[in-house]
LUMPAKE-819925 format. One record per residue (C-alpha): residue number from 0; residue in one letter; x, y, z. Coordinates in steps of 0.05 Angstrom, whole numbers. Example, Ala and Ser with C-alpha at 12.3 -4.5 7.8 and 13.67 -1.06 7.14 Angstrom:
+-----+------+--------+--------+--------+
:  nr : rest :     xx :     yy :     zz :
+-----+------+--------+--------+--------+
:   0 :    A :    246 :    -90 :    156 :
:   1 :    S :    273 :    -21 :    143 :
+-----+------+--------+--------+--------+
//
This chain:
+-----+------+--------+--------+--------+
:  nr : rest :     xx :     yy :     zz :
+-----+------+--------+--------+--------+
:   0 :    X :     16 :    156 :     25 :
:   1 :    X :     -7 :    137 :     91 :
:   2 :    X :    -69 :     97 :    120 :
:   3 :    X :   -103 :    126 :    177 :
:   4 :    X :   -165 :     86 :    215 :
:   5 :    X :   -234 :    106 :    207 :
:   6 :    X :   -285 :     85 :    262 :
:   7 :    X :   -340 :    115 :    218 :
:   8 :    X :   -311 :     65 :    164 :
:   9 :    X :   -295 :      6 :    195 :
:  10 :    X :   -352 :    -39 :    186 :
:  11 :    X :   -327 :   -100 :    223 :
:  12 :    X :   -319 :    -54 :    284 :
:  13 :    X :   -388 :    -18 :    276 :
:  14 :    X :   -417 :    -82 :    279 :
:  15 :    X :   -384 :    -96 :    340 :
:  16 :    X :   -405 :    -35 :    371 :
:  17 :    X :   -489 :    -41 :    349 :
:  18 :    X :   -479 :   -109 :    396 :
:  19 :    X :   -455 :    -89 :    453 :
:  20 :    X :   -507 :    -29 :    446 :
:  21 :    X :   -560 :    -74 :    436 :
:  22 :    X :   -535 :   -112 :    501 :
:  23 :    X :   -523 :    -49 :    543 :
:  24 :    X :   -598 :    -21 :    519 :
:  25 :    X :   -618 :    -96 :    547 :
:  26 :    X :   -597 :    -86 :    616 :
:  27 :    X :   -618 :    -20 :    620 :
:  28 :    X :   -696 :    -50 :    603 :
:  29 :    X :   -699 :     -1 :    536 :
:  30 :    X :   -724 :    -18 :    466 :
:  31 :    X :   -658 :    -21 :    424 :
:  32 :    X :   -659 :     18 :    366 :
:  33 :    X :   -586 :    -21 :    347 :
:  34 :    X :   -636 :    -87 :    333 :
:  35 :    X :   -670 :    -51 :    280 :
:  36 :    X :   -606 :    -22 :    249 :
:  37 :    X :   -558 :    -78 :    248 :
:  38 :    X :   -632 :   -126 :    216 :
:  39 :    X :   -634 :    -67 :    157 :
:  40 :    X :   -552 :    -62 :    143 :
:  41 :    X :   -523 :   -132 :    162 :
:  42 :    X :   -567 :   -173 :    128 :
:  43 :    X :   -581 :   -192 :     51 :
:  44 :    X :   -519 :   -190 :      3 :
:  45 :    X :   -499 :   -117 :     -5 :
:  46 :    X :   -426 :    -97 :    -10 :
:  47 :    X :   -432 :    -69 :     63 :
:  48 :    X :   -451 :   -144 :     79 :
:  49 :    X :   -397 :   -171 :     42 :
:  50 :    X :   -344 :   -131 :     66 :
:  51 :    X :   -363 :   -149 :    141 :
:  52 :    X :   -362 :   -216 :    125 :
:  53 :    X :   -286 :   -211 :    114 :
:  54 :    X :   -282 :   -177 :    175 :
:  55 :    X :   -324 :   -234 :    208 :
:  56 :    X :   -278 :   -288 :    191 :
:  57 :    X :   -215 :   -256 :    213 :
:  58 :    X :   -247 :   -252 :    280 :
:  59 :    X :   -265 :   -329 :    284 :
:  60 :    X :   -202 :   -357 :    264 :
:  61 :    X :   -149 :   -349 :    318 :
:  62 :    X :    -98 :   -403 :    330 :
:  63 :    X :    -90 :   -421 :    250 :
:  64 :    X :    -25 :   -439 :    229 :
:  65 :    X :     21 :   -394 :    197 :
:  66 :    X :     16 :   -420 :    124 :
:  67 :    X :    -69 :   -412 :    138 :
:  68 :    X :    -64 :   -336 :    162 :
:  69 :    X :    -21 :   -321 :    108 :
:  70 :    X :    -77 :   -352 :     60 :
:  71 :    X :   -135 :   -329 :     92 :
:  72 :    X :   -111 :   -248 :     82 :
:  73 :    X :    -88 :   -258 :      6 :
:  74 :    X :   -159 :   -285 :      4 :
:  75 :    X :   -192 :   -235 :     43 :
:  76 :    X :   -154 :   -176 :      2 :
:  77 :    X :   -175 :   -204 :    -58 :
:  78 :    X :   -244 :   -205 :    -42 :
:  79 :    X :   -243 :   -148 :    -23 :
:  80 :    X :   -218 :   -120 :    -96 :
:  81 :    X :   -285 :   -147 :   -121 :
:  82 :    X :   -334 :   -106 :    -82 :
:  83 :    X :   -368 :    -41 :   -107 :
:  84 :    X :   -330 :     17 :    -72 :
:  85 :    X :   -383 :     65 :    -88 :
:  86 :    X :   -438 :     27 :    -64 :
:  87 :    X :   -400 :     16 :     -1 :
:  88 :    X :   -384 :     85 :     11 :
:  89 :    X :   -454 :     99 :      2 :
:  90 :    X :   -480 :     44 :     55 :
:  91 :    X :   -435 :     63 :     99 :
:  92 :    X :   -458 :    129 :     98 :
:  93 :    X :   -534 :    123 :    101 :
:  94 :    X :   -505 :     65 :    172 :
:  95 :    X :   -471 :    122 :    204 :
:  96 :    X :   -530 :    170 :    191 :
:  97 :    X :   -584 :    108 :    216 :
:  98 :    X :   -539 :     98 :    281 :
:  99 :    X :   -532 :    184 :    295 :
: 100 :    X :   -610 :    181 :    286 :
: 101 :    X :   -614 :    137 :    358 :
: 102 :    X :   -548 :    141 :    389 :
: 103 :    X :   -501 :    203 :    407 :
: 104 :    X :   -443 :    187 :    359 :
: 105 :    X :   -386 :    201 :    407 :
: 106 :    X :   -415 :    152 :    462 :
: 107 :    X :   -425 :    101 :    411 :
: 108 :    X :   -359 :     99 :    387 :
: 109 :    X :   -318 :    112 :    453 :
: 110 :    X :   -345 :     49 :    471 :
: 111 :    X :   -292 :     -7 :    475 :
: 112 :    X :   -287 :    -80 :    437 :
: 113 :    X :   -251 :   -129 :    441 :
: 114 :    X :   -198 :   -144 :    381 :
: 115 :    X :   -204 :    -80 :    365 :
: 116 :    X :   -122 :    -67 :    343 :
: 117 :    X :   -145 :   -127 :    285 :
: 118 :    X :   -210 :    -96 :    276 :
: 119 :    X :   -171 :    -25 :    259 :
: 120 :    X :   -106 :    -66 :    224 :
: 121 :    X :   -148 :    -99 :    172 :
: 122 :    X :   -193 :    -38 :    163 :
: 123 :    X :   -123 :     -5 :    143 :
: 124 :    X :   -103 :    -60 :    104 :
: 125 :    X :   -166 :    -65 :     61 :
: 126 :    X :   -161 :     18 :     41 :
: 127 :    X :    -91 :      3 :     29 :
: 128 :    X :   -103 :    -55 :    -22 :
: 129 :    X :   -167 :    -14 :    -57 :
: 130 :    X :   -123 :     52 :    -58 :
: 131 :    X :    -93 :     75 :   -135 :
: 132 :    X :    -35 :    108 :    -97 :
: 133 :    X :     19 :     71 :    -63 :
: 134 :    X :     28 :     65 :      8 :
: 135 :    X :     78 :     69 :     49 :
: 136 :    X :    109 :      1 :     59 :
: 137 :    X :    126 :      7 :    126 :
: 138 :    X :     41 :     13 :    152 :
: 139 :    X :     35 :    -47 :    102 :
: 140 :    X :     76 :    -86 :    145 :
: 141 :    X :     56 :    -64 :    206 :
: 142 :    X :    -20 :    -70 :    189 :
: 143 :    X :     -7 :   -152 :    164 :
: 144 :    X :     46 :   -162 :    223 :
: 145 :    X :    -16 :   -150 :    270 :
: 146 :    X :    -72 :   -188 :    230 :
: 147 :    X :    -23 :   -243 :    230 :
: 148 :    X :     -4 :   -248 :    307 :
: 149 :    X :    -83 :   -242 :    317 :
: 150 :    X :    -90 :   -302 :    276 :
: 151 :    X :    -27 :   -349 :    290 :
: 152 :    X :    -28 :   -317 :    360 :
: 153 :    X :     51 :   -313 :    351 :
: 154 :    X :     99 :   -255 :    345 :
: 155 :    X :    110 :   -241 :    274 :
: 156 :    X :    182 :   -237 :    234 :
: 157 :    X :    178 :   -167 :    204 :
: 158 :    X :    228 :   -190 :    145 :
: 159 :    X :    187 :   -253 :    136 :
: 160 :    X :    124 :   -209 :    132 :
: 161 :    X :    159 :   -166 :     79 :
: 162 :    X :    184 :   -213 :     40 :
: 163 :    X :    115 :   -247 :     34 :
: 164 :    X :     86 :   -177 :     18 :
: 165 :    X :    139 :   -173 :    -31 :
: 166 :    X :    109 :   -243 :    -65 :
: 167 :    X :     50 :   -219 :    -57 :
: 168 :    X :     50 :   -160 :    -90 :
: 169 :    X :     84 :   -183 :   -148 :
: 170 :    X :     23 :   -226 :   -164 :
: 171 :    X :    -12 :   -167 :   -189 :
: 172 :    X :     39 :   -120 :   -220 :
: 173 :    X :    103 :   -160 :   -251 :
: 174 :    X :    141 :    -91 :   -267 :
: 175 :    X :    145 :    -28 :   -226 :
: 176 :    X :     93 :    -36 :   -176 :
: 177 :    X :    132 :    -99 :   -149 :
: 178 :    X :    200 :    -59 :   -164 :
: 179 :    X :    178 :      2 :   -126 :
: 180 :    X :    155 :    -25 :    -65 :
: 181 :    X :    225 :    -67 :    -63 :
: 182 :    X :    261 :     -3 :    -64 :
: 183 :    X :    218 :     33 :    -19 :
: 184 :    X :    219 :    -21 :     37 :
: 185 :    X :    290 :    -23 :     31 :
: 186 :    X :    302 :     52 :     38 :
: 187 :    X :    257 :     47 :     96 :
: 188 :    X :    308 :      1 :    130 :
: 189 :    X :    366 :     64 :    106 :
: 190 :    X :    398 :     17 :     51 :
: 191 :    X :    386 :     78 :      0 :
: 192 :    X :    396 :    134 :     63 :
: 193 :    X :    462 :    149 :     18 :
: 194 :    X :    419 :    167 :    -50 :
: 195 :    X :    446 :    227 :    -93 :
: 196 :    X :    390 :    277 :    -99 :
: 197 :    X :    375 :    264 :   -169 :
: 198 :    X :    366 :    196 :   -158 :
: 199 :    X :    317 :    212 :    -96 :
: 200 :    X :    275 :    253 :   -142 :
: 201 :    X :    277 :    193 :   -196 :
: 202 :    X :    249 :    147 :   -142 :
: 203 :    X :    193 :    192 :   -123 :
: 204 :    X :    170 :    202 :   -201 :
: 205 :    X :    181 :    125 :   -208 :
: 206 :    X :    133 :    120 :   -151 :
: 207 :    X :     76 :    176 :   -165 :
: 208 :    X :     83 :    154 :   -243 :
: 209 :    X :     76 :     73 :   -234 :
: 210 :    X :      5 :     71 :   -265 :
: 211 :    X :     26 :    117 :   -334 :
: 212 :    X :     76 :     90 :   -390 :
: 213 :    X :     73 :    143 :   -423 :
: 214 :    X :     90 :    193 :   -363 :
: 215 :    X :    150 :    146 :   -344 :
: 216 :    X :    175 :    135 :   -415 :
: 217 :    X :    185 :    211 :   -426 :
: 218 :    X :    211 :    228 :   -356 :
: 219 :    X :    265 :    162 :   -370 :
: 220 :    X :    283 :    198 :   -436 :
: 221 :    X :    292 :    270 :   -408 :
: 222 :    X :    330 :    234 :   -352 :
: 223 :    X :    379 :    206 :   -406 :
: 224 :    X :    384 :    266 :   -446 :
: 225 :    X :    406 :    300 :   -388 :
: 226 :    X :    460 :    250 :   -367 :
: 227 :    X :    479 :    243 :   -443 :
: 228 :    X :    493 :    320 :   -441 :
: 229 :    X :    532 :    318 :   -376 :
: 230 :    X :    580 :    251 :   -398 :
: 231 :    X :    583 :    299 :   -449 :
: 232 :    X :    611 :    365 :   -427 :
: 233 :    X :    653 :    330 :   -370 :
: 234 :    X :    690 :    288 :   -420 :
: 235 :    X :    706 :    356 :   -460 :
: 236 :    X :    742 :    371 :   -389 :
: 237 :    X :    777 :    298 :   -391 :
: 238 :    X :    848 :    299 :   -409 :
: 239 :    X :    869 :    236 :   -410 :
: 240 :    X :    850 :    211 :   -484 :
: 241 :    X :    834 :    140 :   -458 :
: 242 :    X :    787 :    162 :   -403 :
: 243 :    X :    748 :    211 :   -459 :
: 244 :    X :    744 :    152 :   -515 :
: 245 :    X :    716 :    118 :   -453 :
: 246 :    X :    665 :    167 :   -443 :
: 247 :    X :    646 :    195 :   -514 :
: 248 :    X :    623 :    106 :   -520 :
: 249 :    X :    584 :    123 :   -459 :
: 250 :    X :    551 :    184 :   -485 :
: 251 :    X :    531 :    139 :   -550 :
: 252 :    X :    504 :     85 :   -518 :
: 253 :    X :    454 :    132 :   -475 :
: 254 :    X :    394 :    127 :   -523 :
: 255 :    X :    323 :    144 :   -517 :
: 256 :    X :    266 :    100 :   -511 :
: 257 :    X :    225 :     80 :   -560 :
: 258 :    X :    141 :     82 :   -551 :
: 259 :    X :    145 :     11 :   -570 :
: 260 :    X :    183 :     -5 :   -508 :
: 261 :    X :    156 :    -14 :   -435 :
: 262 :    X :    188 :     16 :   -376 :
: 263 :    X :    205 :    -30 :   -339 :
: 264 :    X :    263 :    -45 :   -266 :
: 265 :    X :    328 :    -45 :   -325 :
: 266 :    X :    313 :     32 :   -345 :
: 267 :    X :    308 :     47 :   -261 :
: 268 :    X :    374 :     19 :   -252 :
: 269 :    X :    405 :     44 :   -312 :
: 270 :    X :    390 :    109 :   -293 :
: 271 :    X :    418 :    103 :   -224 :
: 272 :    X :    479 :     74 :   -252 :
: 273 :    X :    487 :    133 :   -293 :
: 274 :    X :    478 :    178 :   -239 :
: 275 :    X :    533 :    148 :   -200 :
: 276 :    X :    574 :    143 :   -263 :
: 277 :    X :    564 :    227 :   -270 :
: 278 :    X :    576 :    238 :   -192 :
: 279 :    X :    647 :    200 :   -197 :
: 280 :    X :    666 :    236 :   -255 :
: 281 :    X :    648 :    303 :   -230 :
: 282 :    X :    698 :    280 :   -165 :
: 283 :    X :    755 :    265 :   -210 :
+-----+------+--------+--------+--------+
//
């Protein structure tokens, strides 16, 4: 899935904008409707208040060592977990309406601010984190390689920055959330460009399935029945005796899965394994 920026969304950046509207209204001697609105949304504790203060701090920390930045997004991301979705979306949407009411939207928002590339990197981030599908890896990195060169002020190791997203991840899924974002950032840097097609199509169910057990644990089984069958048949084919005692052991030891049991990274490789395993044999 990919992540695209919102201006209508971004609350850090809205703010932005309703000051330097308030400052061009100013200079141009006119009553500034952007007082009025940025007194009614950006003050009190509301979840549109307590997203922007996330926002807010990312913009006044610059210069922070690497170990800080690092800490201050985990912190910021998991904040940002806590806050009421709906009643953002909802204040965020009676803002935009408020601002239209004054302002011609277009003008408003062509306006330019400064740190706007963090402004639009963690508004990414932040969808990313709250979203139930996963995201490709790839924006991920690109979206916490920018927050953290805004922070440290220093170019960023992409394979530092995935390994750490990596870590982090792991901290709130041990099994295949952790394990499918591994595989997908590798295949992203063509480790896996050599995949059979059945194990492509394994990795995308993996992927769309990671929040139901009981999706993967039947997909795993058909998976094995179907290898099962095809050690099967191709050992019928074998004629060297030792090869087919070899296989019919293989056949056996392809069993389903119990309910009791939890999908977990061993049945993902096991399955690839066998996949190879029925690819070589079909060669021979």
């Amino acid at each position: 899935m990919k992540i695209k920026h919102s201006k209508y969304r971004n609350t850090g950046l809205i703010f932005e904008l309703l000051v330097k509207q308030i400052a061009a209204d100013t200079l141009n001697r006119k009553d500034s409707a952007a007082v009025s609105v940025l007194k009614k949304y950006f003050t009190g504790n509301t979840a549109l208040v307590k997203e922007f203060k996330l926002y807010e701090f990312i913009l006044k920390n610059k210069g922070v060592g690497q170990n800080k930045a690092e800490t201050i997004l985990s912190t910021i991301t998991e904040i940002s977990r806590k806050i009421d979705r709906n009643a953002l979306k909802n204040q965020k949407y009676d803002l935009i309406s408020s601002i239209k009411e004054s302002y011609n939207l277009d003008e408003f928002f062509g306006m330019q601010v400064a740190d706007y590339k963090a402004l639009a990197s963690l508004y990414c981030l932040l969808e990313a984190q709250n979203n139930d599908e996963l995201v490709d890896p790839n924006l991920l990195v690109n979206f916490k390689s920018t927050l953290l060169e805004h922070l440290t002020t220093k170019k960023q190791d992409v394979e530092e920055v995935k390994d750490a997203l990596i870590e982090e991840y792991s901290k709130y899924d041990k099994d295949l959330k952790l394990l499918t974002f591994k595989i997908l950032l590798e295949k992203f840097n063509d480790k896996y460009k050599d995949l059979l097609p059945e194990q492509k199509n394994i990795l995308k169910e993996f992927i769309t399935s990671v929040n139901s057990q009981a999706r993967l644990r039947n997909l795993v089984n058909e998976e094995l029945a179907k290898i099962a069958a095809s050690v099967n048949n191709l050992s019928n084919k074998v004629k060297d005796e030792v090869v087919k005692i070899k296989l019919d052991e293989v056949a056996k030891a392809i069993k389903p899965i119990s309910n009791k049991d939890k999908i977990t990274d061993n049945h993902l490789v096991n399955l690839m394994q066998y996949y190879d395993l029925v690819n070589e044999l079909k060669s021979l």
